[in-house]
N, CA, C and O atoms as a CHARMM CRD file, in Angstrom:
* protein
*
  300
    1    1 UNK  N     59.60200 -36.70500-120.56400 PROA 1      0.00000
    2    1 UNK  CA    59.06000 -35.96900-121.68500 PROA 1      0.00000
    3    1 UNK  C     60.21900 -35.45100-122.52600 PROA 1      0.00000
    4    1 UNK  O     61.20500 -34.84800-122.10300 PROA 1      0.00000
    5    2 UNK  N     59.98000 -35.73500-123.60400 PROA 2      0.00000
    6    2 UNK  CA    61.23600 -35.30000-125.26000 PROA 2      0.00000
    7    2 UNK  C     61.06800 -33.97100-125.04500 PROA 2      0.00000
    8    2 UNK  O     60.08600 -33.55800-124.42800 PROA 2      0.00000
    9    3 UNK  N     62.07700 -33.10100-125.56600 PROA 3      0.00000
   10    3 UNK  CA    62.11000 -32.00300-125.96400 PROA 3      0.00000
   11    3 UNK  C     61.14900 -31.49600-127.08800 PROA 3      0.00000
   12    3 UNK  O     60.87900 -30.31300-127.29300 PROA 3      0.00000
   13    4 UNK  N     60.83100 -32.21300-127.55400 PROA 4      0.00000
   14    4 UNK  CA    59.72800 -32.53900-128.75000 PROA 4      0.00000
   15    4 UNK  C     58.53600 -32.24600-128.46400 PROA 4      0.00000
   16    4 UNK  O     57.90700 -31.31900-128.97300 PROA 4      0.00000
   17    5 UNK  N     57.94800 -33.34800-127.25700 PROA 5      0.00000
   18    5 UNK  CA    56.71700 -33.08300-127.15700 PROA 5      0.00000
   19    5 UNK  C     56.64800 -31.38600-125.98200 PROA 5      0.00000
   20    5 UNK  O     55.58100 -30.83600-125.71400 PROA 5      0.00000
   21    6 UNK  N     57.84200 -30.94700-125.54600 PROA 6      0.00000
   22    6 UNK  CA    57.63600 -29.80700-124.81400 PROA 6      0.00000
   23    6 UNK  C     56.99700 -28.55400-125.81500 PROA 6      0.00000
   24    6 UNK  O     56.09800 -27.75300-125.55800 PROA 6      0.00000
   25    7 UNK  N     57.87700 -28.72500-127.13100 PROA 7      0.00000
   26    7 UNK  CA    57.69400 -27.86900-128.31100 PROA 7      0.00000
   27    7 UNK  C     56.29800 -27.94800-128.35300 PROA 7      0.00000
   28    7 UNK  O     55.56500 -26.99000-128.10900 PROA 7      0.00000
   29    8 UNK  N     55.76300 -29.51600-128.77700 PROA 8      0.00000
   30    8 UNK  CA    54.51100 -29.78500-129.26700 PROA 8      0.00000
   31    8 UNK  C     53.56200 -28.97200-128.31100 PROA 8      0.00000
   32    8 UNK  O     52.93600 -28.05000-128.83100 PROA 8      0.00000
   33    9 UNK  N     53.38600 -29.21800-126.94900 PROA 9      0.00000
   34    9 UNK  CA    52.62400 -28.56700-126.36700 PROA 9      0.00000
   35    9 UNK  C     52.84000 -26.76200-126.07200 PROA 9      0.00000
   36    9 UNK  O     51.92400 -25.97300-125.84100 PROA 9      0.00000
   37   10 UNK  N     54.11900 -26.48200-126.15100 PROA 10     0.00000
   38   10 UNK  CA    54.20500 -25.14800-126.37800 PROA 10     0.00000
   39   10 UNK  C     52.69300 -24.80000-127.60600 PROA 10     0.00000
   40   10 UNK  O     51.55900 -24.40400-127.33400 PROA 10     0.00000
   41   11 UNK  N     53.24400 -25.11000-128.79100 PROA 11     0.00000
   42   11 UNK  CA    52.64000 -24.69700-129.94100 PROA 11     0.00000
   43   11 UNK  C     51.34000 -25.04500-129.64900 PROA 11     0.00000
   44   11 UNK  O     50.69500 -24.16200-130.21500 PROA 11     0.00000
   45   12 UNK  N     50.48300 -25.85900-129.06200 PROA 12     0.00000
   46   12 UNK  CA    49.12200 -26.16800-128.72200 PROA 12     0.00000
   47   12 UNK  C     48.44900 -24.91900-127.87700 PROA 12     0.00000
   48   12 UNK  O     47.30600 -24.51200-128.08400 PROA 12     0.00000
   49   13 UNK  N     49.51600 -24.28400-126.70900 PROA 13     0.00000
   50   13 UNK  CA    48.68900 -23.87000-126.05800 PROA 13     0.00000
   51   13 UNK  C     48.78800 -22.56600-126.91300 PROA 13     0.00000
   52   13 UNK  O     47.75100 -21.96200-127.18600 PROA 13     0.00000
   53   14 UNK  N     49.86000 -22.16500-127.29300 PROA 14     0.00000
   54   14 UNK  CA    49.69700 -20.97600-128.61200 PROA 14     0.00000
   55   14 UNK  C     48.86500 -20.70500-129.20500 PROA 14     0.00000
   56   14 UNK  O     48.48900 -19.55200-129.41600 PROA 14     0.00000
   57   15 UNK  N     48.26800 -21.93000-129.70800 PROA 15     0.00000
   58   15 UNK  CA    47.43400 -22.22900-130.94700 PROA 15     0.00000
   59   15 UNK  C     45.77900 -21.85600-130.23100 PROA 15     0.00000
   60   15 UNK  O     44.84400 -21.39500-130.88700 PROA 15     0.00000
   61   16 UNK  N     45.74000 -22.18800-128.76800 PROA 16     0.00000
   62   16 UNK  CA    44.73800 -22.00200-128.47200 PROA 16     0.00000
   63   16 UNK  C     44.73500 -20.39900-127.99700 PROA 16     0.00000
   64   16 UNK  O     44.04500 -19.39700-128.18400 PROA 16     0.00000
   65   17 UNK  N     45.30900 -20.58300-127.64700 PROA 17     0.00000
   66   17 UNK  CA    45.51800 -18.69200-127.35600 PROA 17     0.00000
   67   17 UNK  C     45.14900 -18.19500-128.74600 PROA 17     0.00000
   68   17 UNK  O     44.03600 -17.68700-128.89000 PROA 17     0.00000
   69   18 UNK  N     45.77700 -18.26900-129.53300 PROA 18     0.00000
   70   18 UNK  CA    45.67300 -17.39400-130.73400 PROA 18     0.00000
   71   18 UNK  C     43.91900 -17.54000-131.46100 PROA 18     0.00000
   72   18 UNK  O     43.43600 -16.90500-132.39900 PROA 18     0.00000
   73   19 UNK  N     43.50700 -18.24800-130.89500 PROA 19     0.00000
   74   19 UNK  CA    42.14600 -18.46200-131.19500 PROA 19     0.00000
   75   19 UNK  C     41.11700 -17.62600-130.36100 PROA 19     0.00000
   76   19 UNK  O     39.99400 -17.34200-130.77900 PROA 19     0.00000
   77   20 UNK  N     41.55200 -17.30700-129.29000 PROA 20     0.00000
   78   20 UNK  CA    41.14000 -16.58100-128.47800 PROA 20     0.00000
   79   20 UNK  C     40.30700 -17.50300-127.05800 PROA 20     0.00000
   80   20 UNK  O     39.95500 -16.80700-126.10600 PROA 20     0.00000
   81   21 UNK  N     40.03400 -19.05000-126.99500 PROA 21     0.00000
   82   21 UNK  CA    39.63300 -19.66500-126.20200 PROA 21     0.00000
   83   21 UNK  C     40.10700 -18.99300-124.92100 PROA 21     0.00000
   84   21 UNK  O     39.46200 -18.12200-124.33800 PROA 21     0.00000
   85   22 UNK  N     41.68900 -19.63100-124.39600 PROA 22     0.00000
   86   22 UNK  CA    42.22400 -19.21400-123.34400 PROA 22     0.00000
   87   22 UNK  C     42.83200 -17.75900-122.95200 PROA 22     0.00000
   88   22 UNK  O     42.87700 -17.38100-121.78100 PROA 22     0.00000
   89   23 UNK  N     43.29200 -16.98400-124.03800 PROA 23     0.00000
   90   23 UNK  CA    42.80200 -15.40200-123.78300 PROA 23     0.00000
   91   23 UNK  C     41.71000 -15.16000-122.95700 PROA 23     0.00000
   92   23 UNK  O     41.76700 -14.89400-121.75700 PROA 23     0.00000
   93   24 UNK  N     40.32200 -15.30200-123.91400 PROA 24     0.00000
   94   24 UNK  CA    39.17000 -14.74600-122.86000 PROA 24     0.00000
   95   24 UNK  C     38.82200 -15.78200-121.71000 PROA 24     0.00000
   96   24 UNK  O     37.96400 -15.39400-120.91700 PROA 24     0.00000
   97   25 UNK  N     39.35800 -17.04100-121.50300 PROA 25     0.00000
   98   25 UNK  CA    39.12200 -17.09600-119.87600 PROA 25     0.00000
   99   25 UNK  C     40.21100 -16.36700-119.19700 PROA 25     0.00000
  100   25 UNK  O     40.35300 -16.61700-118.00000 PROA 25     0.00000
  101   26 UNK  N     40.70600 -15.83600-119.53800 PROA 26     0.00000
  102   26 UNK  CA    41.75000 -15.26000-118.55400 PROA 26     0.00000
  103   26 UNK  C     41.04300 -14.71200-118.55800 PROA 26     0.00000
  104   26 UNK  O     40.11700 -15.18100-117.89600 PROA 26     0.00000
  105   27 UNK  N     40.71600 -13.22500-119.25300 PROA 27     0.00000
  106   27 UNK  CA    39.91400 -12.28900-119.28500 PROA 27     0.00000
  107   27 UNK  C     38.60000 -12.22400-118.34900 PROA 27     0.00000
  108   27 UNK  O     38.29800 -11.34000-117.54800 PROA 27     0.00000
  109   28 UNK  N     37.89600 -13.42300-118.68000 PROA 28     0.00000
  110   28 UNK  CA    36.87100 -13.85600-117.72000 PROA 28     0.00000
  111   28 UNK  C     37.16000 -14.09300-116.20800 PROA 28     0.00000
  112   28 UNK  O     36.40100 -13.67000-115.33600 PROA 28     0.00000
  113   29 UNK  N     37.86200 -14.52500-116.04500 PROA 29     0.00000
  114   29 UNK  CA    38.66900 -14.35200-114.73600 PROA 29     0.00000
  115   29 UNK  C     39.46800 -13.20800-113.69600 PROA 29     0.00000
  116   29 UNK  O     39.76300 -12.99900-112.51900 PROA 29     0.00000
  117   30 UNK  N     39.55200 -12.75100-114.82800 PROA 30     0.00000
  118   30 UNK  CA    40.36000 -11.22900-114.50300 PROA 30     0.00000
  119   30 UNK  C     39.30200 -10.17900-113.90400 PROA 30     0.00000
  120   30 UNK  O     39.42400  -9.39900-112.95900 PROA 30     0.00000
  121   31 UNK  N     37.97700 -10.47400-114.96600 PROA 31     0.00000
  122   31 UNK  CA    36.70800  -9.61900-114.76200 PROA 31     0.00000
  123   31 UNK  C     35.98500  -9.63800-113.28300 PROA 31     0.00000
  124   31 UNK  O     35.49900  -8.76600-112.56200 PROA 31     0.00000
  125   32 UNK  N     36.18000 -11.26800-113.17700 PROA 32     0.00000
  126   32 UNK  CA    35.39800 -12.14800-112.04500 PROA 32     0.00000
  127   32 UNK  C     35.99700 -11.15600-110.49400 PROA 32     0.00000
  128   32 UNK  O     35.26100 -10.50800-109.74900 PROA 32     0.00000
  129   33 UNK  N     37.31100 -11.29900-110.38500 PROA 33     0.00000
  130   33 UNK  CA    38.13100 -10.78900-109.31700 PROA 33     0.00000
  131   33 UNK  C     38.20500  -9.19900-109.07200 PROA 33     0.00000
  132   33 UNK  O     38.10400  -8.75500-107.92900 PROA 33     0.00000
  133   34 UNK  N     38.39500  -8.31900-110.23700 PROA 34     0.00000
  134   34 UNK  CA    37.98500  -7.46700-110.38200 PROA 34     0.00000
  135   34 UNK  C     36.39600  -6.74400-109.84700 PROA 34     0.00000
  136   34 UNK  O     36.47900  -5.80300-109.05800 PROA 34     0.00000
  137   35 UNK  N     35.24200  -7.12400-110.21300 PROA 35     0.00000
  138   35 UNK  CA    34.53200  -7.36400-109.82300 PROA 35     0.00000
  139   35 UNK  C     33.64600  -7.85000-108.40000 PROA 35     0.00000
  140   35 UNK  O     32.50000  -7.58400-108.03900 PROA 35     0.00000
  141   36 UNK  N     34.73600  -8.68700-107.78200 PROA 36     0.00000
  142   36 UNK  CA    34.58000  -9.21100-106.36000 PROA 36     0.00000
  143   36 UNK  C     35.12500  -8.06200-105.76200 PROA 36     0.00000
  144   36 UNK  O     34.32200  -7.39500-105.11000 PROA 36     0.00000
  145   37 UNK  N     36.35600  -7.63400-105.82000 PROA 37     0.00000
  146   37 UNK  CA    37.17700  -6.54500-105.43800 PROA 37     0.00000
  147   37 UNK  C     36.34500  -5.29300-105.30800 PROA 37     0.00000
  148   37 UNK  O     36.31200  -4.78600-104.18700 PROA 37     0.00000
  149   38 UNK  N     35.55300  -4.62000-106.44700 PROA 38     0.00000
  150   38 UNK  CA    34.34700  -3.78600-106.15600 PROA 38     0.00000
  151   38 UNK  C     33.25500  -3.77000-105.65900 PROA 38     0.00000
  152   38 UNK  O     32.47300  -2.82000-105.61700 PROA 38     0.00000
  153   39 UNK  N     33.11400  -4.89600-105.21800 PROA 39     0.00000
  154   39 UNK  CA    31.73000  -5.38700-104.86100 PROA 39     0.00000
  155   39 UNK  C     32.28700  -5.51300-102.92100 PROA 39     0.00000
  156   39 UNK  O     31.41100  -5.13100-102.14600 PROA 39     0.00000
  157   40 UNK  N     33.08100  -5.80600-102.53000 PROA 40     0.00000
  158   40 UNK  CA    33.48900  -5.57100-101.22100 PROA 40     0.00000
  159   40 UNK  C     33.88700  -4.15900-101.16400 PROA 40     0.00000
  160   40 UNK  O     33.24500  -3.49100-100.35300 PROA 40     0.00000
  161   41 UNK  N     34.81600  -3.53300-101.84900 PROA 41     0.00000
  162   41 UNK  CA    34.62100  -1.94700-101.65300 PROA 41     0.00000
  163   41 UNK  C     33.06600  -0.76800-101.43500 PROA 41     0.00000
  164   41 UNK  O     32.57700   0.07900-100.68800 PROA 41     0.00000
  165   42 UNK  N     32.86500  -1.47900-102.63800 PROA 42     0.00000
  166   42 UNK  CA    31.21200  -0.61300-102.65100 PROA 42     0.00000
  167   42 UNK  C     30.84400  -1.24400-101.29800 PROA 42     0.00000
  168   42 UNK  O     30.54000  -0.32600-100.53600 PROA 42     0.00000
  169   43 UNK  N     30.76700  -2.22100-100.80200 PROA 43     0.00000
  170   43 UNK  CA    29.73800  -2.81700 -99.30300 PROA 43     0.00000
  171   43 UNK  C     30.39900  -1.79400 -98.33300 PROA 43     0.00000
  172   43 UNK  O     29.87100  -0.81100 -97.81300 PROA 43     0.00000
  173   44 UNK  N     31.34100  -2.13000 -98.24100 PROA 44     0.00000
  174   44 UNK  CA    32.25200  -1.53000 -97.21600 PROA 44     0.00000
  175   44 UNK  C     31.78100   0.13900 -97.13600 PROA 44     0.00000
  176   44 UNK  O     31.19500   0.70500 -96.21300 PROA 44     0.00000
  177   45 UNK  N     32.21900   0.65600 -98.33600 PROA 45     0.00000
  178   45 UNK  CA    31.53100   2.39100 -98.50600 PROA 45     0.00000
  179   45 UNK  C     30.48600   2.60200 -98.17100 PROA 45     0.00000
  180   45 UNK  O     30.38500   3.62700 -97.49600 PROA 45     0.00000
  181   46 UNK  N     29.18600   1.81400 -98.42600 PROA 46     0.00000
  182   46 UNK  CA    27.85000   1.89900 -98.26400 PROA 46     0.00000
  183   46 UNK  C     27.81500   1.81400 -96.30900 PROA 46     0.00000
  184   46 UNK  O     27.33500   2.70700 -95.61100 PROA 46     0.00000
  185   47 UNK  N     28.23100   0.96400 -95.95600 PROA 47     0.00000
  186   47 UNK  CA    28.04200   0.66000 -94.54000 PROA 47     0.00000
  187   47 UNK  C     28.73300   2.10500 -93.89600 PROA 47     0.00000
  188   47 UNK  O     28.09200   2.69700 -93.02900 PROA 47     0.00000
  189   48 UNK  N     29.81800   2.54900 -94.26800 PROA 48     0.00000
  190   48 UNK  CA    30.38200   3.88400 -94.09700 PROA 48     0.00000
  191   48 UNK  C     29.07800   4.91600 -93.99100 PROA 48     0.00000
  192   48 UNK  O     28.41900   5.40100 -93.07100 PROA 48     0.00000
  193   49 UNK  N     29.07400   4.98300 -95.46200 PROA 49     0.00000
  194   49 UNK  CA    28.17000   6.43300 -95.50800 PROA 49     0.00000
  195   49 UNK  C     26.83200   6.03400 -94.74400 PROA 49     0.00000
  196   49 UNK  O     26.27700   7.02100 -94.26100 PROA 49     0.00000
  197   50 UNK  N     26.08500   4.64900 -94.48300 PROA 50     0.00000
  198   50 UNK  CA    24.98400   4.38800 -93.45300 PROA 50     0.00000
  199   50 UNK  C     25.12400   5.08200 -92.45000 PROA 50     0.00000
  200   50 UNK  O     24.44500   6.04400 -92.09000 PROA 50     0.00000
  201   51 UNK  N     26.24300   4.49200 -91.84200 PROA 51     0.00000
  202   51 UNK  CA    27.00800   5.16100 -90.35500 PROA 51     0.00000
  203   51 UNK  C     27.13800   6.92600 -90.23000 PROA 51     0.00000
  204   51 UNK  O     26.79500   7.48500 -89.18900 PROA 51     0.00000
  205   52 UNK  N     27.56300   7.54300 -91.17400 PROA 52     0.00000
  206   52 UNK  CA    27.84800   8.58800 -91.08800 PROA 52     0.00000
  207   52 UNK  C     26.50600   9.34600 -91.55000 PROA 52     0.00000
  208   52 UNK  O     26.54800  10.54000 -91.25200 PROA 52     0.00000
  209   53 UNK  N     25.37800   8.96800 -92.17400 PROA 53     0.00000
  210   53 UNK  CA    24.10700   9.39500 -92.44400 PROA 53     0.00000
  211   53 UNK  C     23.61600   9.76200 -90.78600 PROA 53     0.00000
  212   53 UNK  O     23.41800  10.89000 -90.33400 PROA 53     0.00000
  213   54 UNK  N     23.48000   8.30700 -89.97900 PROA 54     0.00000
  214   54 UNK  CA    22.79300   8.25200 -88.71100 PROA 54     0.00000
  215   54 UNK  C     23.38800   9.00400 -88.01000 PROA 54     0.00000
  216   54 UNK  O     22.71100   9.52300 -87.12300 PROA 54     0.00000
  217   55 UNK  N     24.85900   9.38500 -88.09000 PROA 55     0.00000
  218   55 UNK  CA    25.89100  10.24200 -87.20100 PROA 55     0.00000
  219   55 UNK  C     25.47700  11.42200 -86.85000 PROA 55     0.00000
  220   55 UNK  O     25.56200  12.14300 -85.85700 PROA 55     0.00000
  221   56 UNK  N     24.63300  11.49000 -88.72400 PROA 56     0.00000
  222   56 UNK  CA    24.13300  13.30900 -89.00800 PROA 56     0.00000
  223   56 UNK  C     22.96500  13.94800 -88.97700 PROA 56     0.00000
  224   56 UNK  O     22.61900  15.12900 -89.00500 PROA 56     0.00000
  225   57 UNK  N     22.14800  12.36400 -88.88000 PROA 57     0.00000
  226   57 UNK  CA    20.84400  12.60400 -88.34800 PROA 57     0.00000
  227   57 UNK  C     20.68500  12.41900 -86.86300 PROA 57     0.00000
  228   57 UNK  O     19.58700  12.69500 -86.37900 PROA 57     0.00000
  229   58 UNK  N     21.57200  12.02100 -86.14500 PROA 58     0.00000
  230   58 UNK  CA    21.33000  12.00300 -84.44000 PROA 58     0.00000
  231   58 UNK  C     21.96900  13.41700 -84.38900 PROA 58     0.00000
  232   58 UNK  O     21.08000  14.17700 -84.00300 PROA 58     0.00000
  233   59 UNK  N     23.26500  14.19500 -84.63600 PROA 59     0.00000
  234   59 UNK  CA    23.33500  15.60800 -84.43700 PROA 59     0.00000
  235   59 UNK  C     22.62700  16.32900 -84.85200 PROA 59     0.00000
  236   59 UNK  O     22.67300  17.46800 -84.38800 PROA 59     0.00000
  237   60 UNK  N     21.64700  16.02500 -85.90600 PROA 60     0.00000
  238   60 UNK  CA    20.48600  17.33400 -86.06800 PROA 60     0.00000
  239   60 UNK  C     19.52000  17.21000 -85.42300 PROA 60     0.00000
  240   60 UNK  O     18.75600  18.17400 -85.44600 PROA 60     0.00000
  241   61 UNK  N     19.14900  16.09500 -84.64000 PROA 61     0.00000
  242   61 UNK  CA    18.01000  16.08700 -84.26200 PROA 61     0.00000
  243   61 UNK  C     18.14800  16.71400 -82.86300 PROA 61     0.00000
  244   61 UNK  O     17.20100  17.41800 -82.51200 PROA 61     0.00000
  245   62 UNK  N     19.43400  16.53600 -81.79400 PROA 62     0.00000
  246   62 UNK  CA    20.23200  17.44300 -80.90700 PROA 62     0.00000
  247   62 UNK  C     20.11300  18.89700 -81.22800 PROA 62     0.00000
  248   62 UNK  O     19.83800  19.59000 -80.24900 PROA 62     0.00000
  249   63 UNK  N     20.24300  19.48500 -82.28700 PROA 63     0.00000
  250   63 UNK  CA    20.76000  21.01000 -82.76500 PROA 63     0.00000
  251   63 UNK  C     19.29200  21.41300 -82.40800 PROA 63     0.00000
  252   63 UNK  O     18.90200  22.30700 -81.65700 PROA 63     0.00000
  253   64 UNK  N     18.47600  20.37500 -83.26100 PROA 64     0.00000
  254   64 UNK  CA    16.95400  20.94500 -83.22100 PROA 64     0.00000
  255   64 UNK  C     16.36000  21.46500 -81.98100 PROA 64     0.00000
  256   64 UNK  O     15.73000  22.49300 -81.73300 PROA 64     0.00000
  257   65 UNK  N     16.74700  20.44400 -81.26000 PROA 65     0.00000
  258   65 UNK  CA    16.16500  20.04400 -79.83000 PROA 65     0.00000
  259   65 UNK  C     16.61600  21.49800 -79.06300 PROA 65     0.00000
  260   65 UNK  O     15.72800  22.12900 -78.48900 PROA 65     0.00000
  261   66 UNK  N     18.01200  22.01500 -79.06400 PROA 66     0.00000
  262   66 UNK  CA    18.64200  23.25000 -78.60200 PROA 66     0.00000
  263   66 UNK  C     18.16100  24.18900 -79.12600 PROA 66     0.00000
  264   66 UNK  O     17.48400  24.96000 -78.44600 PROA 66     0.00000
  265   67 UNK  N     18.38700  24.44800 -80.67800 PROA 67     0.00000
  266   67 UNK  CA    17.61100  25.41900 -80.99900 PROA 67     0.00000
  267   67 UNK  C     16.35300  25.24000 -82.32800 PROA 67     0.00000
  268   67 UNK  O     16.43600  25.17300 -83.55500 PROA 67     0.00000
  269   68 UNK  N     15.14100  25.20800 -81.28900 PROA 68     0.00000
  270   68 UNK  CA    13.96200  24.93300 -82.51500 PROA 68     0.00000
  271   68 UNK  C     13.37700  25.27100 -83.56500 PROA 68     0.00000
  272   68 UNK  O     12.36900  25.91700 -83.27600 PROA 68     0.00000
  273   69 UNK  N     13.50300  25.16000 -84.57400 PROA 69     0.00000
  274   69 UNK  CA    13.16200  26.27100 -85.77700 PROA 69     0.00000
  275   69 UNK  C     11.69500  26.83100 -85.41400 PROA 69     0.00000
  276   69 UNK  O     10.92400  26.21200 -84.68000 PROA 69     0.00000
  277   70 UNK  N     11.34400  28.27900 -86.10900 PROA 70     0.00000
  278   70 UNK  CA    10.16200  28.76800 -85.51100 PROA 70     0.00000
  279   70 UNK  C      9.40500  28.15200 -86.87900 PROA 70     0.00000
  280   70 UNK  O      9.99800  27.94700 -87.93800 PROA 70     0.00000
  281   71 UNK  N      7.87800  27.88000 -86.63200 PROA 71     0.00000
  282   71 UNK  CA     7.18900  27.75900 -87.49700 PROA 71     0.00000
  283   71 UNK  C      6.72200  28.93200 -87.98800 PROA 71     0.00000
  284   71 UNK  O      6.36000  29.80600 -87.20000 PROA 71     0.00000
  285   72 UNK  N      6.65300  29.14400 -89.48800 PROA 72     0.00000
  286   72 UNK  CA     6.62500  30.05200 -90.28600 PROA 72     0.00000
  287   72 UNK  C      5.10900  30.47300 -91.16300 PROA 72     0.00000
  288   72 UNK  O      4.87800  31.46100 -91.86000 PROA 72     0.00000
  289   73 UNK  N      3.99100  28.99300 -90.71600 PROA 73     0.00000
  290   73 UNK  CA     2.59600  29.30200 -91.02900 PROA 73     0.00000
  291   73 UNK  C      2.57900  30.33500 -90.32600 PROA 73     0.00000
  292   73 UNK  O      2.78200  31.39100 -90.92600 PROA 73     0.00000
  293   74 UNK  N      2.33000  30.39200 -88.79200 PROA 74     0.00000
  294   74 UNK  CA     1.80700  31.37500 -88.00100 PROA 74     0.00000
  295   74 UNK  C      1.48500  32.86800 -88.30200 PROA 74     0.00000
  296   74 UNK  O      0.56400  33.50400 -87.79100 PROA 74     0.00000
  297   75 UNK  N      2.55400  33.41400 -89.38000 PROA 75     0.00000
  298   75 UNK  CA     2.77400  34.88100 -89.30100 PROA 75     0.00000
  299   75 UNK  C      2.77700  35.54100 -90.02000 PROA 75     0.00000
  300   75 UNK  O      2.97900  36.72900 -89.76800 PROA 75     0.00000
């Protein structure tokens, strides 16, 4: 390949950039990964706070069991 046609294709992919084609697939791409990246965080958090919900509903239901709240129609 000439030094020539290196130029030539320099200036092509420029040209498409400057149009914005290959800009926004980057962009689109950037979004895509981004996106995947939050989408395993959020899972991950959710399965967390599941876990730690049941953590807090098996110790209250213990607390209860020890000490029972009085019912408050009665009186």
């Amino acid at each position: 390949m000439s030094k020539n046609t290196k130029v030539q294709d320099a200036e092509v992919v420029e040209d498409v950039k400057s149009n914005g084609t290959v800009a926004s697939n980057d962009k689109a791409k950037e979004a895509i990964d981004t996106l995947r990246v939050q989408l395993q965080d959020h899972l991950r958090q959710s399965e967390h706070h599941r876990t730690m919900a049941v953590k807090a509903q098996g110790a209250l239901e213990v607390l209860l069991q020890l000490h029972p709240e009085e019912d408050n129609s009665e009186g």
